[in-house]
C-alpha positions as CSV (number, residue, x, y, z in Angstrom):
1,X,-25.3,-29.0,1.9
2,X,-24.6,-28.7,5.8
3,X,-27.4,-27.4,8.2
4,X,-25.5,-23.9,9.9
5,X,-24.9,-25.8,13.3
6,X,-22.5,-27.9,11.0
7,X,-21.6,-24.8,8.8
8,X,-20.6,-23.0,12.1
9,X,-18.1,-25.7,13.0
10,X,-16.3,-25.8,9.6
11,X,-15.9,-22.4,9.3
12,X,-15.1,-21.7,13.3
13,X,-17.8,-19.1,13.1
14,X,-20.5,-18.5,15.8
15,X,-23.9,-19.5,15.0
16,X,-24.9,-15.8,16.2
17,X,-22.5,-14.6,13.7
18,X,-23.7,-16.5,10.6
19,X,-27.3,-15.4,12.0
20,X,-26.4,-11.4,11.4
21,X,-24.4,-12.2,8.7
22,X,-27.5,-13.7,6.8
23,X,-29.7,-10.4,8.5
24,X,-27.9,-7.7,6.8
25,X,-27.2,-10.0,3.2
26,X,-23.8,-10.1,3.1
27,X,-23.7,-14.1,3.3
28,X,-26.8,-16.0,2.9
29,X,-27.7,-19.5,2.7
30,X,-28.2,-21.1,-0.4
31,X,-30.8,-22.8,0.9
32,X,-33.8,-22.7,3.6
33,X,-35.7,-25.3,4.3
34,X,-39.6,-23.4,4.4
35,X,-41.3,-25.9,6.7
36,X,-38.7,-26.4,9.4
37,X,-37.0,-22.9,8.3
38,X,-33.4,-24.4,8.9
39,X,-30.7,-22.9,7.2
40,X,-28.7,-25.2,4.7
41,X,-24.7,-23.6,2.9
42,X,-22.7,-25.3,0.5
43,X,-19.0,-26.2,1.0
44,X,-18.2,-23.2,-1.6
45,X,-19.8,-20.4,0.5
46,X,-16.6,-21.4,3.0
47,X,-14.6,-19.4,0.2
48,X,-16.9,-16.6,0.7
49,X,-16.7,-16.6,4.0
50,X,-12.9,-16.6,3.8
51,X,-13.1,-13.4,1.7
52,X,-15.4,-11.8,4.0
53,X,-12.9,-12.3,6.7
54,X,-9.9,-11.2,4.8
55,X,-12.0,-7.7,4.3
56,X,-12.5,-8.0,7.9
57,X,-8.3,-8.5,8.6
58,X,-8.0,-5.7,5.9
59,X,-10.1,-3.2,8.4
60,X,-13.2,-2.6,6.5
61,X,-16.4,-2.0,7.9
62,X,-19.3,-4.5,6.5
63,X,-21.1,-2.1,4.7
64,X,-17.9,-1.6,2.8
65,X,-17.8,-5.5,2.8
66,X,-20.8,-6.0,0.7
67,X,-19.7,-3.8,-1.6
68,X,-16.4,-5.4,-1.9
69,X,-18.0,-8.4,-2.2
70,X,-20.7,-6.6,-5.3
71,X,-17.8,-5.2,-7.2
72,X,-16.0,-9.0,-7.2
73,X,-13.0,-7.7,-6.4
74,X,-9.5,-9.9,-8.2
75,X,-7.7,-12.4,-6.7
76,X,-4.7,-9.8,-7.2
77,X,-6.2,-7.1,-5.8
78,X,-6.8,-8.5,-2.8
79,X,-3.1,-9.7,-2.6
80,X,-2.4,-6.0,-3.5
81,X,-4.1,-5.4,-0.1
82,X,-2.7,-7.5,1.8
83,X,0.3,-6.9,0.9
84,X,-0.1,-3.0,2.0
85,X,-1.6,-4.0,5.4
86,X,1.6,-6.4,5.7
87,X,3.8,-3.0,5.3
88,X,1.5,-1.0,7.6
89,X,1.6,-3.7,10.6
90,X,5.3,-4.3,10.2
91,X,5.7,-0.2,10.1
92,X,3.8,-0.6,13.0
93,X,5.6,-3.4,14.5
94,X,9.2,-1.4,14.3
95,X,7.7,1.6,15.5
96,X,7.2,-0.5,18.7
97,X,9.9,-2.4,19.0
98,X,12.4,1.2,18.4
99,X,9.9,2.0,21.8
100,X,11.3,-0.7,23.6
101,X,14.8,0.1,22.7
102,X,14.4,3.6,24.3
103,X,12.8,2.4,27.3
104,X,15.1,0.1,28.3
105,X,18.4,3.1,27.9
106,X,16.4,5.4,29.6
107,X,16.4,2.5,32.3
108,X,20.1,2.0,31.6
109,X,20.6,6.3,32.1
110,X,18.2,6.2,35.0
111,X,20.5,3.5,36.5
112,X,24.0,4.9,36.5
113,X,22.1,8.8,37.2
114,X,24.9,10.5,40.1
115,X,27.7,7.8,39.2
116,X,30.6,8.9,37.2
117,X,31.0,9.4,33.2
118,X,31.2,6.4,30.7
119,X,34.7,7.3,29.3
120,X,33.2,8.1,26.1
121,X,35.8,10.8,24.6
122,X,34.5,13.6,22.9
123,X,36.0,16.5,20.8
124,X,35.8,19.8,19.2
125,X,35.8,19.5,15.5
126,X,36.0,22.3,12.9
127,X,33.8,21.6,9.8
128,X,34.1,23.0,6.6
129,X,31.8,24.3,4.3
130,X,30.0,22.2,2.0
131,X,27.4,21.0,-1.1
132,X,24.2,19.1,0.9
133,X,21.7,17.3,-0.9
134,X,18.8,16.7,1.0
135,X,15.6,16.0,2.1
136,X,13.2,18.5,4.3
137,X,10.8,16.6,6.6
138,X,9.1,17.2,10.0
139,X,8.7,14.1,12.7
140,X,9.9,12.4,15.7
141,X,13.5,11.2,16.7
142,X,11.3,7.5,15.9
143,X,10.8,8.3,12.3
144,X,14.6,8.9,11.0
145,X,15.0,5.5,10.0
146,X,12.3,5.3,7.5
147,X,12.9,8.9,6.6
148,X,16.2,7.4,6.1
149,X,15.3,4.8,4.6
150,X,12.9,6.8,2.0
151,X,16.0,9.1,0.7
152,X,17.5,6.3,-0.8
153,X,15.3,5.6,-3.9
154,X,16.3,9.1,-5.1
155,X,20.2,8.7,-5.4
156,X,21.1,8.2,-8.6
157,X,24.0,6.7,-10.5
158,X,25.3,10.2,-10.6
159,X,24.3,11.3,-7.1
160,X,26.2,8.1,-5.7
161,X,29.5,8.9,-7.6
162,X,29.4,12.7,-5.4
163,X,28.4,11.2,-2.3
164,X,30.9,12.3,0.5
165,X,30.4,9.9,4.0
166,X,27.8,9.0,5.8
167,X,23.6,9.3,5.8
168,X,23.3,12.9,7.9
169,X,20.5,14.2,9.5
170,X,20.2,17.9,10.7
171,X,17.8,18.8,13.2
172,X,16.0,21.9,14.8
173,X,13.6,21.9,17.0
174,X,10.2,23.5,16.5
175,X,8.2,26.4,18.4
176,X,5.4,24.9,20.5
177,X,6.2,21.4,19.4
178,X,7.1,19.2,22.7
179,X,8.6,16.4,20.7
180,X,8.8,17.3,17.0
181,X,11.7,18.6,15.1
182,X,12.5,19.6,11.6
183,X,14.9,17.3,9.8
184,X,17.0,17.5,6.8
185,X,17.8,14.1,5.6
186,X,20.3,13.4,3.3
187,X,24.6,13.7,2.4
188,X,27.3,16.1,1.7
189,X,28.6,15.7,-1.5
190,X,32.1,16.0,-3.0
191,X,30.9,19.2,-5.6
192,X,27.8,21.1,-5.9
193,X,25.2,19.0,-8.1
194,X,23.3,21.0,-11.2
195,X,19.7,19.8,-11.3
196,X,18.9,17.4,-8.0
197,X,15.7,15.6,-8.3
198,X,12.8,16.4,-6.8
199,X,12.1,16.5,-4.2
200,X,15.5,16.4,-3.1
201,X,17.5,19.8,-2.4
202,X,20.7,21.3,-2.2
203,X,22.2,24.0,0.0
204,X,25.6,24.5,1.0
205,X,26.4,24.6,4.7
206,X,28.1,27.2,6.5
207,X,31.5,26.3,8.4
208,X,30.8,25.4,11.8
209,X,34.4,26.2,13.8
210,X,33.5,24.2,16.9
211,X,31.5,21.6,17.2
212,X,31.1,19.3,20.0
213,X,31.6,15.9,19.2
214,X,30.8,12.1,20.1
215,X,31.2,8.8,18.5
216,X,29.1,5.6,19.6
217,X,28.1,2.3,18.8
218,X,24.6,1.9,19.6
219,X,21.9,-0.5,18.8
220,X,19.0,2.0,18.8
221,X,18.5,5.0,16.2
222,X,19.4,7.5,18.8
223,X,21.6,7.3,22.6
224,X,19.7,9.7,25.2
225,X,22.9,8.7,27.8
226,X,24.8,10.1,24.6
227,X,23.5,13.4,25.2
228,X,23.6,13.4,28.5
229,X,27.5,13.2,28.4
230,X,27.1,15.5,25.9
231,X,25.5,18.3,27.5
232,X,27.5,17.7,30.9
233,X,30.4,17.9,28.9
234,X,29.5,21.4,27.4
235,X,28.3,22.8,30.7
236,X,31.7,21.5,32.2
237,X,33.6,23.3,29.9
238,X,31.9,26.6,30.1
239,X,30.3,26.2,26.5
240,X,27.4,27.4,25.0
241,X,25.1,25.7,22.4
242,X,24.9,27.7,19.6
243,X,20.9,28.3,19.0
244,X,21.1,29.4,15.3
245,X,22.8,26.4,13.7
246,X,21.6,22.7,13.5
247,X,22.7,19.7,14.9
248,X,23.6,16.9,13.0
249,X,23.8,12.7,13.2
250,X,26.2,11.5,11.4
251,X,24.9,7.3,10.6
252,X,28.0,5.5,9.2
253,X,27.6,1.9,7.2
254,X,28.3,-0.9,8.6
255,X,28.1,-4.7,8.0
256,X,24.9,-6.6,7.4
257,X,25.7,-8.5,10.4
258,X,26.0,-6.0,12.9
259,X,22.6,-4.9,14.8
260,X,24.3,-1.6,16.0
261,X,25.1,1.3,14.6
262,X,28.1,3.6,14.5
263,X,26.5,7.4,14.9
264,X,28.3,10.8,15.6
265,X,26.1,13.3,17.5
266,X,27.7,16.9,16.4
267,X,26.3,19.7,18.6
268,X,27.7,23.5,17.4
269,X,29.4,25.4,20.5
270,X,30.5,28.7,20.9
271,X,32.4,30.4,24.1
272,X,30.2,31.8,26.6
């Protein structure tokens, strides 16, 4: 048995701490002394303390605690738990670090703003009709890699065989919304597919005669300086945006080894 000063040491918890903690029942000692009223725990209550603190790293409250602690929760549960706050934080994590990535080429554009254009070429490109399976979704330009990434468990065998090129993402933007848009995520495919699984859909695009084109390697999930030459280009060459149709990203595979990405931005035109 230690008294709590030496209970407070082992388990690198304040004194204050194991106080409350004794207050409201959620850990109490197994022993008090009823003369000098000192507080006496055994070397096994530095398990339950342990579990108490994982609760604690798991984001629930202590009333929620003690009833954790009531229901005696499994070993495996808990791992279960962990394991879902160990996806949240690392969700989390990327989310952040995608931030930093835009910051720093919104430095970048801020930096060469007034100087001349980067020399990346871009073209007019005539695209055909065609079979899209997809997925609809609303977000943020930051959440098309793990709406990306969630498409994939739904392509099949079957799907695979009819997939035409790469991942595409088509994108509108949305009334009233400052800096959400509504995506379709998913591929063209070689021939129309019978029965697609839910909740994947299929439409066939319309031909798009002109679109404005341009190809980049780039290690974030989306180029602003991209658009910029982009739009300069279109407003150069006395084009307009075509408001009814959707733009697209085109993501293209690359090796495991390679950080960036090769993307193609297609923006439909139309003569003024």
């Amino acid at each position: 048995m230690f008294k709590i000063s030496a209970f407070s040491r082992l388990s690198r918890i304040s004194l204050k701490t194991l106080r409350y903690y004794d207050q409201i029942g959620i850990l109490k000692p197994s022993k008090v002394d009823r003369d000098t009223g000192y507080r006496y725990y055994s070397a096994d209550q530095l398990l339950e303390l342990n579990r108490i603190l994982i609760y604690k790293e798991l984001g629930f409250t202590l009333p929620q605690i003690t009833q954790l602690i009531q229901e005696e929760i499994t070993v495996e549960n808990i791992q279960g738990m962990f394991r879902l706050k160990r996806s949240e934080i690392q969700r989390i994590i990327d989310a952040e670090q995608a931030k930093l990535i835009r910051i720093e080429e919104r430095i970048q554009l801020i930096e060469v703003e007034g100087q001349v254009e980067t020399g990346q070429e871009i073209r007019i490109k005539a695209e055909d009709a065609q079979p899209f399976l997809f997925q609809s979704a609303c977000g943020r330009e930051e959440d098309i890699p793990n709406l990306l990434h969630q498409f994939d468990p739904f392509v099949t065998k079957e799907i695979r065989q009819l997939i035409q090129g790469p991942q595409v993402v088509l994108w509108k933007e949305i009334d009233g919304k400052e800096d959400e848009f509504e995506f379709e995520i998913g591929y063209f495919l070689t021939c129309e597919l019978r029965s697609p699984p839910d909740p994947l859909q299929l439409r066939f695009l319309p031909p798009e005669p002109m679109m404005a084109t341009m190809a980049f390697l780039s290690n974030a999930n989306f180029d602003c300086a991209a658009c910029v030459h982009l739009a300069r280009w279109i407003e150069k060459n006395n084009y307009q945006i075509k408001e009814t149709a959707s733009g697209r990203e085109l993501y293209f595979p690359l090796s495991e080894e390679q950080e960036a990405q090769f993307i193609e931005i297609q923006i439909p035109i139309r003569n003024r």
